[in-house]
N, C-alpha and C positions, 0 to 999 in steps of 0.2 A: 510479457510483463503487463501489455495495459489489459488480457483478459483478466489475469489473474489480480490486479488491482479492482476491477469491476467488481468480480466475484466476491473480494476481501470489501468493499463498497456497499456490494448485498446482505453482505451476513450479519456485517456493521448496524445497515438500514432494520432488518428484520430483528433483531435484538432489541434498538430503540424502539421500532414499534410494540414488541410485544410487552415491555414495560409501558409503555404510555398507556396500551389498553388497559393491562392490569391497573392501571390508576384509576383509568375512569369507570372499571367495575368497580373499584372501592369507593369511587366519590359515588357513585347509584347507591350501592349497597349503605353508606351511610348514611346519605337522605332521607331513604326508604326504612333505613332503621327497623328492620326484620326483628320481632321478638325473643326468637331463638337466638340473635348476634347481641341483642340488649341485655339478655339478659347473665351472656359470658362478660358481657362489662361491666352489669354490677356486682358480679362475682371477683374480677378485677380490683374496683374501687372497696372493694370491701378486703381484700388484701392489704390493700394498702393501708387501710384502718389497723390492724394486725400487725405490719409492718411498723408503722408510727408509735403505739402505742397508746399508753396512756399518758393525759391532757390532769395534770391535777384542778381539780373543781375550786379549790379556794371552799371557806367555814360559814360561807353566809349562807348555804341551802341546807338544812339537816331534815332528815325520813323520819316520821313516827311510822314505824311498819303494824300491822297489823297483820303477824305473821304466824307461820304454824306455833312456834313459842308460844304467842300471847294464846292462840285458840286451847292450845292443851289446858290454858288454864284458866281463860273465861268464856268459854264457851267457843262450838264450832260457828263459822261463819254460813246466813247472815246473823248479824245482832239487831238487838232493840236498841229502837233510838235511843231508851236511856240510858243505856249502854255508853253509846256516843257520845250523849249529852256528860258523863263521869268524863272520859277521857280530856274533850271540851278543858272543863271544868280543871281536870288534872294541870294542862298546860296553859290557861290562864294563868295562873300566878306567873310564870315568867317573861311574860308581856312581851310576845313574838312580834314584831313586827309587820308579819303578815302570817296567816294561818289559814291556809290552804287546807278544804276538805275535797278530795280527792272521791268524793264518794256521793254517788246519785241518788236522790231522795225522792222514788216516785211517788205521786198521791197515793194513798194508802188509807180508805176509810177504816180499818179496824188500829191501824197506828194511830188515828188523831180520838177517834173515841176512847183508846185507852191514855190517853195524858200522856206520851211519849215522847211524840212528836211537839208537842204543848214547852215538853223538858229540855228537849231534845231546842227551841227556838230561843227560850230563856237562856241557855248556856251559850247561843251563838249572840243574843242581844248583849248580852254583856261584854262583849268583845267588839270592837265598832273598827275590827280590822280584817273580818274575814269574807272568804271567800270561796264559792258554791259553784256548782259543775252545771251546766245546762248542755243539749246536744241536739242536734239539728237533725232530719232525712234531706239529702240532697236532691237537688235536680235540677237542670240543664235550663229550665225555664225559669224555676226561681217563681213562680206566681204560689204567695200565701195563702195555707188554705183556711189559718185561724190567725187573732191578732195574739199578739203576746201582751202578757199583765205589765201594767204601769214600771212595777215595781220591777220589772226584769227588763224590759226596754230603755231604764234609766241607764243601764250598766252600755248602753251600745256606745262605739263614740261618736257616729256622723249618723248621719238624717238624709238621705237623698232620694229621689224619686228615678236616679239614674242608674242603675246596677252597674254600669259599665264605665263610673265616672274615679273608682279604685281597685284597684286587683280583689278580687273576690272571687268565691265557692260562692255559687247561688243555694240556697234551700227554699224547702215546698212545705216544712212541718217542722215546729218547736215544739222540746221534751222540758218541762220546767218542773220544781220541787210541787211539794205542795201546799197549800196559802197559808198554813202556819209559817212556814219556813220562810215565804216570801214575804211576811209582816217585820220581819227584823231587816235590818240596818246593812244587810251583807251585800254585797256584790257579785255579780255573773258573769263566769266566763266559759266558752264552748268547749268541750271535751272529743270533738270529733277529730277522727284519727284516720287518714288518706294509706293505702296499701300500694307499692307496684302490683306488676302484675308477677312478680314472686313471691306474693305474700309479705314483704319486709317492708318495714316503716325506714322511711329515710327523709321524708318533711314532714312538717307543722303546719298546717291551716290555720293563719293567724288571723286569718281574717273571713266573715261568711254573711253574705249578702240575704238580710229575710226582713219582708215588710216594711221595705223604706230604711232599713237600717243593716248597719255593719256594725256587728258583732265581736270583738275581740275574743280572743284564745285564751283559757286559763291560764297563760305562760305569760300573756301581755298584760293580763288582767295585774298578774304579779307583781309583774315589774313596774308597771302606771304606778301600785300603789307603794311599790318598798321607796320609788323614786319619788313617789309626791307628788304624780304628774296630774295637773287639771287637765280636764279634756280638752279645753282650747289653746293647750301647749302644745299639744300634739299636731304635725306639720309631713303632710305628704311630699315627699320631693320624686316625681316618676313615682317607677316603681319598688321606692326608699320611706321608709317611717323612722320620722325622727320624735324622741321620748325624751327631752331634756338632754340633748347630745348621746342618746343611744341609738344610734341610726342601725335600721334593718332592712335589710334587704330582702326581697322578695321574687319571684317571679310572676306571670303575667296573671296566676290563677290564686295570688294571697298567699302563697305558700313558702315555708322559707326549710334549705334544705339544714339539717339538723347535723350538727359536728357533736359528732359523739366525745364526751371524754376519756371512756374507757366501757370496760365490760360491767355486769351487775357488782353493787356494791361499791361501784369507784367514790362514790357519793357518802357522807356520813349519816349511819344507820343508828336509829335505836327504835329497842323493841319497845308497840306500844303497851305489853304487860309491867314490864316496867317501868313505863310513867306512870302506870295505872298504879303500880305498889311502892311508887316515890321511892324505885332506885335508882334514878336519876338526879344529878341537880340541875338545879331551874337554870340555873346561868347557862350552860350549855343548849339551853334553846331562847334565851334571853337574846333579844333584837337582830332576832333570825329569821330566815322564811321556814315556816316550817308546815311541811306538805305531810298532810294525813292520808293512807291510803292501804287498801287492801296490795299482801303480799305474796301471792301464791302462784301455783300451776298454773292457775284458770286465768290470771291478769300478768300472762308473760306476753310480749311484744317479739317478735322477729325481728331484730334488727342488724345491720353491717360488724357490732361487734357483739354481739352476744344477744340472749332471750334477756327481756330487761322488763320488769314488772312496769306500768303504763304511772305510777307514781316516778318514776326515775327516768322515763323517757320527757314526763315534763321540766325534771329537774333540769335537766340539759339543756332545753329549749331557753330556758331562765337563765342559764351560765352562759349561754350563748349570746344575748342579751348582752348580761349584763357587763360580760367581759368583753363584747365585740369580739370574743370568738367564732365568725363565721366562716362556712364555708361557700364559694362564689362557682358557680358552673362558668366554664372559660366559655367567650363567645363560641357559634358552631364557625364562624370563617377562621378563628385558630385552627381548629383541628381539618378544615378543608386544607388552607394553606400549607399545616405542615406535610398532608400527604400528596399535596401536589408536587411540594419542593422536596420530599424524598425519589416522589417519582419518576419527576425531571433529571434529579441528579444519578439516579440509576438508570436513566435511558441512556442519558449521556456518556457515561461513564466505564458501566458492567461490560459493552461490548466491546470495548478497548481495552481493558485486561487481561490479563489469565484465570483461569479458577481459583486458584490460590487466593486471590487478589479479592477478587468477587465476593467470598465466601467472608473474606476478612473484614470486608467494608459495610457486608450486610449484618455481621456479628456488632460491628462496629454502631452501625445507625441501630438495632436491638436492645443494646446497650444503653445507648444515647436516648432511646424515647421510651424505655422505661426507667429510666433513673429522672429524664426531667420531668417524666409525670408526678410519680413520687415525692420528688425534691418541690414543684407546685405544690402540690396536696400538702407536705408535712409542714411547709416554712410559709407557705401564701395562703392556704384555704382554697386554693384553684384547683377545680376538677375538670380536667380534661377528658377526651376518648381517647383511651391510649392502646384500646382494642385493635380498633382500625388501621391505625399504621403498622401494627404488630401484623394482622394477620397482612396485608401488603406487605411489606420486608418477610413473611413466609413464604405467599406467592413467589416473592422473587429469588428466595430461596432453593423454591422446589424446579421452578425455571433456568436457573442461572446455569446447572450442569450441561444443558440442553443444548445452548450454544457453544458453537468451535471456541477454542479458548484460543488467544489472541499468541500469535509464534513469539516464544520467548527468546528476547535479541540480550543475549551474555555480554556484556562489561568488564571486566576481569583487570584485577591490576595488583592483587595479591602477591602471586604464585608466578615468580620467572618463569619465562619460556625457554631459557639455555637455548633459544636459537637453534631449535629444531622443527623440523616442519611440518604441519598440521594434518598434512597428509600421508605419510608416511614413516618409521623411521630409519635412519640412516642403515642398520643391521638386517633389513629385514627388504627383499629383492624382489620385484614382480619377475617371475617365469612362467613359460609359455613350453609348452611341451609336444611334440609335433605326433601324428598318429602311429608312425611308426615307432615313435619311443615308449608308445604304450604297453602296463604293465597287465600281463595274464598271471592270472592267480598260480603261484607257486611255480615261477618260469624263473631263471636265471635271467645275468644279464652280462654284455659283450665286456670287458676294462675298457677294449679301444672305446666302442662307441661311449661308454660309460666316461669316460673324458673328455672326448670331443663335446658331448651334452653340455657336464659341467662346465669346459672350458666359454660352450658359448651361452651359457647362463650368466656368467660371471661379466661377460662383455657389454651388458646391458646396464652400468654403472656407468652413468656420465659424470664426466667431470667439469665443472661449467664455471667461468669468473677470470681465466689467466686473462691477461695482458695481450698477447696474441698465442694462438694455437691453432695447430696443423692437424688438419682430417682429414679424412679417407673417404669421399663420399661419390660413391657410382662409380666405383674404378679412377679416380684419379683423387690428386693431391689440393686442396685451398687451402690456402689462408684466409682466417677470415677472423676483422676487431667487430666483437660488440659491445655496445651502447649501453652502459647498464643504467639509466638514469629516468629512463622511464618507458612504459607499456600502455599503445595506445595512450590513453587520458588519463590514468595511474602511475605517480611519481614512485621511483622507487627510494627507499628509504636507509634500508638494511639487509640483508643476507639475512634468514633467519635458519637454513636448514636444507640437508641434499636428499633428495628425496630420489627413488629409484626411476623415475625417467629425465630430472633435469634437478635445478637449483628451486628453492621456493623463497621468495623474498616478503620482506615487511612491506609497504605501500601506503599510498593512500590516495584516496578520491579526491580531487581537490573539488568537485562540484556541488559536493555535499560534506566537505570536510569528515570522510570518514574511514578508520583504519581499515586496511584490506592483507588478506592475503595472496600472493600472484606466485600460484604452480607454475612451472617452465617447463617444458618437453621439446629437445634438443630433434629435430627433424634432419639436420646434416650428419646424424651419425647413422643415419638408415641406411643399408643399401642398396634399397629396392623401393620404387616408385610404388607399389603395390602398398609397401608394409608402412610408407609416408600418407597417402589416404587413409590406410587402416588407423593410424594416430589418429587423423584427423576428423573422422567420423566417431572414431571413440571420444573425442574432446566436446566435440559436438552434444553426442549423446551422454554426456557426464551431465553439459549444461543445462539439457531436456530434464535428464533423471532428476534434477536438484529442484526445478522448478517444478518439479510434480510435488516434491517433497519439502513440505510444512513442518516442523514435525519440531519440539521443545528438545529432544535428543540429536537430530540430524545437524548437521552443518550446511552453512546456507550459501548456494553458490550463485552470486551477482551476474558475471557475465563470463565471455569468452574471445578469444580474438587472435592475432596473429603477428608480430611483429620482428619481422626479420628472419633469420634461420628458426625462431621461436615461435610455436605456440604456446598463450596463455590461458589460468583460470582466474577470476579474481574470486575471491571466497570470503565468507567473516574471519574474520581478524580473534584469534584466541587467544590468550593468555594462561597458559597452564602447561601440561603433559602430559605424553603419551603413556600409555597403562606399560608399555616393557619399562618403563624407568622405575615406573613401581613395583615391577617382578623384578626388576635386578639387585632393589633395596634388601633384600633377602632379613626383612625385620619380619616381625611373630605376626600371624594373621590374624586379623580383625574381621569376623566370618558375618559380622551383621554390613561390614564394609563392602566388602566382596558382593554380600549378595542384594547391596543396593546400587552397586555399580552394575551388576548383570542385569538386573531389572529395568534397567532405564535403555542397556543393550535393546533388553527385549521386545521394551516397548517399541523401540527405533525399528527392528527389524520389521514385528506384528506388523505396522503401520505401511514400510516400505512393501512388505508385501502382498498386502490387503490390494495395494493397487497395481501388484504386478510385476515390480521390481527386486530382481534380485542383488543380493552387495558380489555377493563369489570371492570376497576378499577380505575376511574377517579372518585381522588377527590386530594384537596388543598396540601395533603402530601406527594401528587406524582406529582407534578408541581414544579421545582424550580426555582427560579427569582435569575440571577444572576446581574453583572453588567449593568448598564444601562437597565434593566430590560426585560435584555434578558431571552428567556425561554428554559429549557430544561422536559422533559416529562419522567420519568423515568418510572420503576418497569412496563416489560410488561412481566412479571413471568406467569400471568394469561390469557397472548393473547390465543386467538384461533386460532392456525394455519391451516388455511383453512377448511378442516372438520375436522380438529384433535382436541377431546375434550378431555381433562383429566378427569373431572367431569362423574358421569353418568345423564343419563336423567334426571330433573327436578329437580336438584342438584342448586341452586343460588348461585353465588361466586362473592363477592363487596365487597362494608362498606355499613353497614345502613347509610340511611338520605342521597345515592348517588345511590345507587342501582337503577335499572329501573322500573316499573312495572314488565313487562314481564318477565322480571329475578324473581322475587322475586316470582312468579305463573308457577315459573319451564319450562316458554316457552325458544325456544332457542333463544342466543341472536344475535343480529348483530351490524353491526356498528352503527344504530340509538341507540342501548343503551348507548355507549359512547357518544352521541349528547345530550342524557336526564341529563346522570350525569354532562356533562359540565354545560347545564344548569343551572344545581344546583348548583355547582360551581361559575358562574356569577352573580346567584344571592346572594347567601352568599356574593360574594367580596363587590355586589350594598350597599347590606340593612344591614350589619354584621350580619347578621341572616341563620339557615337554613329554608328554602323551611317546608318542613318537620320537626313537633317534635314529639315527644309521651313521657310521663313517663316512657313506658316499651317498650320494640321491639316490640311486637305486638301489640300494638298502633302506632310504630310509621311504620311499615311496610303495616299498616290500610288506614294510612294517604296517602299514598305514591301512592297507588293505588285507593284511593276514592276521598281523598282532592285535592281543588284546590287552591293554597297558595296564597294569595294577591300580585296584580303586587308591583313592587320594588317602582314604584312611590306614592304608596300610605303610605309605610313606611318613605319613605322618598321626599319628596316634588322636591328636587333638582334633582332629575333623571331623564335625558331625556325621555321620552315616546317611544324613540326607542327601550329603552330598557326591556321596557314591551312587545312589539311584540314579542322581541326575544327571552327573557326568558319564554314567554308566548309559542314561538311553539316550543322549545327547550324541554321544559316539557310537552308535548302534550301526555295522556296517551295513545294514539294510537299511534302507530311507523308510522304508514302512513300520520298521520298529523303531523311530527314533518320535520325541515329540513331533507333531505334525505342523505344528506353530508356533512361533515362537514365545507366544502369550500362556502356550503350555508350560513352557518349562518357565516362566516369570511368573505363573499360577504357585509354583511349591519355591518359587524363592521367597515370596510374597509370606506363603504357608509356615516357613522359618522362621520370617524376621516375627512373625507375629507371637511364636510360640518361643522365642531367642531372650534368655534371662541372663544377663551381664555380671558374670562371676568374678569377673577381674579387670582391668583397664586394662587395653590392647594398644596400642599402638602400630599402621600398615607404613 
C-alpha cells in the first residue's frame, strides 16, 4: 500500500509539474510576444469586432464622398482646385460647423499661376471653420530638418523643448499646402496613419512631436473645434487629454487605439456630385462636421472591420471622441495573472481527476475566457490577450490524456442490491475438475463416475449464519458459534449475499468511515490440510492481484485477513447487480446496451492482462452493472499471477457452460480463455440462452469442446450479424483463432456502437 501510495504520489507530482511548466512557457512566450503569435491575436480581436457588431455613429459626422458616382460626372480624379473650390462653395450655404477637407494640397507652381489655387483659398477664406490636412515623415530622433510656416505652427497646441514631456510620434520633416492655401484662416491637423505589422490600422496618432511643438490629429483638430475648445483648456492628465470633459486616452507613443463602429458606410454618406448639382438639402449638413474626401480603391484602409476609405477611419476617431467611445488595452499583469491562475488551478486540480473530468474543466475554462474576453471588449472597451490563455488550456489539452487518469471510486445509491454478493452469484458454482475427469475429444463418460463428480461439485456450497452448526472437518465432528459482528477492524453490518465459497456481508471501516464489502471462505469445511493452504494462498494472491489492479472497470480489493474458522476479503462496497439478473429479465435487447457493457468488460480484461493477469472465471456473476450501466469486473480470487498457479497441472478452475475448451482438457490457460468465456457471456446476454447445455456436466463439458452453438442471429432474428462475427471468433475452439486481446473484440463493439442508428426505444 505505501508503494503504491508513493507511486499514485509520483504521477500526482509529474502531472503538476507539467502544467506548471506549460505556464511558464506561456508567460515567456507572452513577454516575448513573437509576431507570428501577435499576430493570431489580432485576428482574434478582430473577431470580435464581427462578433459585436455594429456601434451606431449618431448624425453629427456626415461624408461628402468624392466617389466613382461623382467622377462619372465631373471628371476622373485628381481635379482642379476650382473644382474643389465649387464644391467648397456648394456646402457653404449650410453653415457646417466644421468642414473638414480630407484632401492634401501639395505646392504646385502650375496650380497657383493658373488662379485655382487663388479660388480654390477664397472659397476656404469665406468659411472661418475649416480645416486642412498636414503630414509629417517620422523618426526615432525627432531632430527637424526645416521650420514650419507661422501660419501652420499656430494650429499646434503646446510649445516645448522636451519631446518626452507628452506621449508623442517624434518627426524629422513637415508636408504643408501651399502659401495661398496658408493665407486663409483654416486650421491644421496631421493626417498620418500608424500600420501593425499586418498591414491594418487599429490607432490614431493624436499626437506628433516636430520642432518644439505637438501637433494634433485631424480628428482632435475636429473636435478642439466642433467643442469650442481654446488651447489653454486643454489639460494633460498622464497619459489622458482632456477637451472640455472629453477625456482620451492614449498610450505611451500619442496613439489612441480606434473602436470602430461598424464596417464601410456605417457613417452617413452623400455623394459629392450631388452637392455639386444641389440634390441635396442644406439642412442635412447644417451644424455638422462635415469631412470632404476622396472615395475609392486607392484610399481604402485595412482595418479590424472592413477596407474603409481614410475619410471614415477619421470619422470614427471623432465619434470616438466625441462619444467617449473608447476602447482601453487591459493592463499586461491582467492577462499574466489570469494564465497564472489558470495554470495553478490545472496543476492542482487535472491530476486528481479522470479524463472525463479533465477534458470537462478545460472545455469549461475555454468557454470562460473566451466569452469574458468578449463580454470586456463588447460592454467595457477592454482588450485583453485572450490568445494566450486559449492556446495554454490547448497545451493542456493535448497533455491532459497523457496522464494515468485518477481510479474511478463508484458511489452508488440508486439501484438496490437485493443483497447479493459482489462477487459472485448465488446460481453460478466455482468447480474444480481433477485430471483424471478430463475430457478427450469425442470420449464417453462413466454415470458412476459422472455422479460421484457432480455429487462433489455440488458439496462446495456452504452454508454460513446458523445459530450453531455441526461439521465434519478432518475426520471428526465440532461445533462451532460464530461471531458475526465483526472482522478484524470491519464492523459487520448486514448479510448482503452467499457466494460459492462462503457468505459476503455489507461492513464498514470504522477508521475511515467507509462502506465495505467482506467475502468469507469457510476453511472448517475443507478436509484436507493441503486444500486449507490452497484457500489460503489463493486469498492471498486475490489481494496481490487487486493491488496490481487500477483499473475504472475492476473492483477494488482493500485488504485481507483471517478471523476464526474464516478467511476474509474486504473490497468496495457496490450498489447495483449482477449481469445474470439482467439475463433473467428476459425483456427485448437493447444491443447499443450490450455492447457498451462488453466494452468496459473489455477494457477491464486488455488492462488485466497487459500485466499478466488472468480472471479464468468470467461469467454474468462476476460482472456488475451499476448506475447508468457502468461496469465493475469483480472476484479475480482465481487470477494467474504471472506464472504463479495455485492449481496443479491439468487441474480446470471456472463454472461449467463458461469454462474454455483448453481449460477444461487441463491445458494451460491464458488470457484468450477469458476472451472465449466473455464470449459466452455475450452471447447469453444476445439470445438469453447459454452457448453450451447438457443434462449432466459431462455432456455439457462434451459440448463445449465439440459443439458449435448456433450464431445469436438465428435465435433471434433482430441481432445484428455483427454480432455473430464476434461471438463466433470469441468462441473459436482454437485460442489462435479467437481475438488475441481483448481490446480486439472491444475494437468492433466500439465499431457498432458507432455505425448503431436508434429505430426504436428499447428497453434491457
Amino acid at each position: 500500500m505505501r508503494d503504491f501510495d508513493l507511486k499514485s504520489l509520483k504521477e500526482k507530482l509529474s502531472g503538476f509539474i507539467l502544467f506548471i511548466l506549460i505556464t511558464i512557457l506561456i508567460l515567456v512566450v507572452y513577454l516575448d510576444s513573437p509576431f507570428w503569435l501577435e499576430k493570431m491575436e489580432w485576428q482574434m480581436e478582430d473577431y470580435m469586432y464581427k462578433f459585436r457588431g455594429g456601434n451606431p455613429p449618431g448624425d453629427q459626422i456626415v461624408i461628402v464622398a468624392i466617389d466613382e458616382k461623382t467622377q462619372q460626372s465631373f471628371g476622373k480624379w485628381p481635379w482642379h482646385r476650382k473644382q474643389i473650390a465649387q464644391l467648397v462653395e456648394s456646402i457653404s450655404p449650410a453653415q457646417p460647423k466644421v468642414l473638414y477637407l480630407d484632401l492634401f494640397f501639395s505646392p504646385d507652381l502650375y496650380e497657383d499661376t493658373s488662379g485655382n489655387t487663388k479660388i480654390l483659398s477664397e472659397a476656404i477664406q469665406k468659411n472661418k471653420n475649416v480645416i486642412l490636412p498636414i503630414y509629417f515623415n517620422l523618426s526615432e530622433l525627432g531632430i527637424a530638418e526645416t521650420q514650419a510656416p507661422l501660419s501652420v505652427s499656430k494650429s499646434a497646441w503646446f510649445r516645448s523643448d522636451q519631446p518626452n514631456l507628452y506621449p508623442a510620434l517624434p518627426a524629422k520633416e513637415i508636408h504643408y499646402p501651399s502659401e495661398l492655401l496658408l493665407r486663409t484662416q483654416a486650421l491644421y491637423g496631421q493626417i498620418n496613419i500608424t500600420y501593425d505589422i499586418d498591414r491594418k490600422v487599429r490607432k490614431d496618432p493624436l499626437l506628433i512631436y516636430y520642432d518644439q511643438n505637438f501637433y494634433p490629429s485631424a480628428a482632435l483638430q475636429i473636435v478642439r473645434s466642433y467643442l469650442n475648445v481654446k488651447p489653454e483648456q486643454i489639460k494633460w492628465m498622464g497619459n489622458k487629454l482632456s477637451l472640455k470633459g472629453a477625456v482620451v486616452p492614449m498610450d505611451n507613443k500619442g496613439r489612441m487605439l480606434i473602436s470602430f463602429c461598424g464596417p464601410q458606410r456605417t457613417f452617413r454618406y452623400y455623394s459629392a456630385g450631388d452637392v455639386l448639382d444641389q440634390k441635396i438639402e442644406l439642412k442635412k449638413l447644417s451644424h455638422r462636421i462635415v469631412i470632404v474626401g476622396l472615395v475609392s480603391s486607392k484610399s481604402f484602409l485595412a482595418t479590424p472591420v472592413s477596407f474603409l476609405p481614410s475619410v471614415e477611419k477619421t470619422a470614427n476617431v471623432v465619434e470616438n471622441i466625441l462619444h467617449q467611445n473608447f476602447l482601453y488595452r487591459a493592463n499586461f499583469l491582467y492577462d499574466l495573472l489570469f494564465i497564472i491562475l489558470i495554470g495553478i488551478f490545472c496543476a492542482l486540480v487535472l491530476p486528481q481527476v479522470s479524463l472525463t473530468y479533465r477534458m470537462v474543466i478545460l472545455l469549461l475554462f475555454l468557454f470562460v475566457s473566451t466569452n469574458l474576453s468578449f463580454l470586456l471588449f463588447a460592454t467595457s472597451g477592454i482588450l485583453t490577450k485572450p490568445f494566450y490563455p486559449l492556446l495554454e488550456i490547448s497545451l493542456f489539452t493535448i497533455v491532459a490524456p497523457a496522464m494515468k487518469p485518477k481510479k474511478k471510486i463508484v458511489r452508488r445509491s440508486a439501484i438496490p442490491i437485493h443483497r447479493e454478493t459482489a462477487l459472485s452469484s448465488p446460481g453460478e458454482k466455482e468447480k474444480t475438475f481433477s485430471p483424471e475427469e478430463k475430457i478427450e475429444e469425442k470420449i464417453g463418460f462413466s454415470p458412476a463416475k459422472e455422479d460421484e463428480r457432480t455429487q462433489a461439485i455440488l458439496k462446495t456450497q456452504v452454508v454460513l449464519n446458523p445459530p450453531t452448526e455441526e461439521k465434519k472437518t478432518r475426520g471428526e465432528k465440532i461445533t462451532t458459534q460464530i461471531n458475526l459482528t465483526q472482522f478484524g477492524r470491519y464492523q459487520i453490518l448486514e448479510p448482503m449475499g452467499k457466494g460459492a465459497m462462503g457468505m459476503v456481508y455489507k461492513g464498514k471501516d470504522p477508521a475511515i468511515d467507509r462502506l465495505v464489502a467482506l467475502k468469507t471462505i469457510r476453511l472448517d469445511e475443507i478436509s484436507s490440510d493441503q486444500q486449507i493452504e490452497e484457500l489460503r494462498k489463493r486469498l492471498i494472491f486475490e489481494a496481490q492481484a487487486a493491488g496490481r489492479l487500477s483499473h475504472p472497470n475492476i473492483v477494488t480489493i482493500y485488504d485481507v485477513g483471517v478471523e476464526g474458522n474464516l478467511e476474509y476479503v474486504a473490497m468496495e462496497y457496490l450498489e447495483g447487480y449482477t449481469l445474470d439478473k439482467l439475463i433473467e429479465k428476459k425483456s427485448e435487447v437493447n444491443y447499443r446496451i450490450v455492447a457498451k457493457i462488453m466494452i468496459q468488460v473489455c477494457d477491464a480484461l486488455s488492462y488485466a492482462h497487459q500485466r499478466g493477469i488472468v480472471h479464468r472465471d468470467i461469467k454474468p456473476g462476476n460482472i456488475m452493472i451499476l448506475d447508468n450501466f457502468d461496469v465493475k469486473v469483480m472476484d479475480f480470487g482465481i487470477a494467474r499471477l504471472g506464472v504463479s498457479n495455485l492449481t496443479q497441472e491439468g487441474v480446470a478452475i471456472g463454472t461449467p457452460g463458461y469454462i474454455s475448451p483448453e481449460q477444461l482438457q487441463g491445458k494451460p490457460a491464458d488470457k484468450r480463455s477469458d476472451i472465449f468465456s466473455l464470449g459466452v457471456v455475450l452471447y447469453e446476454l444476445l439470445t438469453k440462452k447459454k452457448p453450451f447445455q447438457g443434462e449432466t456436466i459431462s455432456s455439457l463439458m462434451y459440448n463445449i469442446i465439440n459443439e458449435e452453438p448456433l450464431p445469436p442471429s438465428v435465435i433471434n432474428d433482430k441481432t445484428p450479424l455483427i454480432f455473430d462475427r464476434i461471438t463466433s471468433k470469441a468462441m473459436a475452439k482454437n485460442p489462435e483463432e479467437r481475438f488475441q486481446d481483448a481490446s480486439e473484440m472491444g475494437a468492433m463493439l466500439k465499431e457498432f456502437i458507432s455505425s448503431f442508428i436508434v429505430t426504436r426505444s428499447f428497453k434491457i
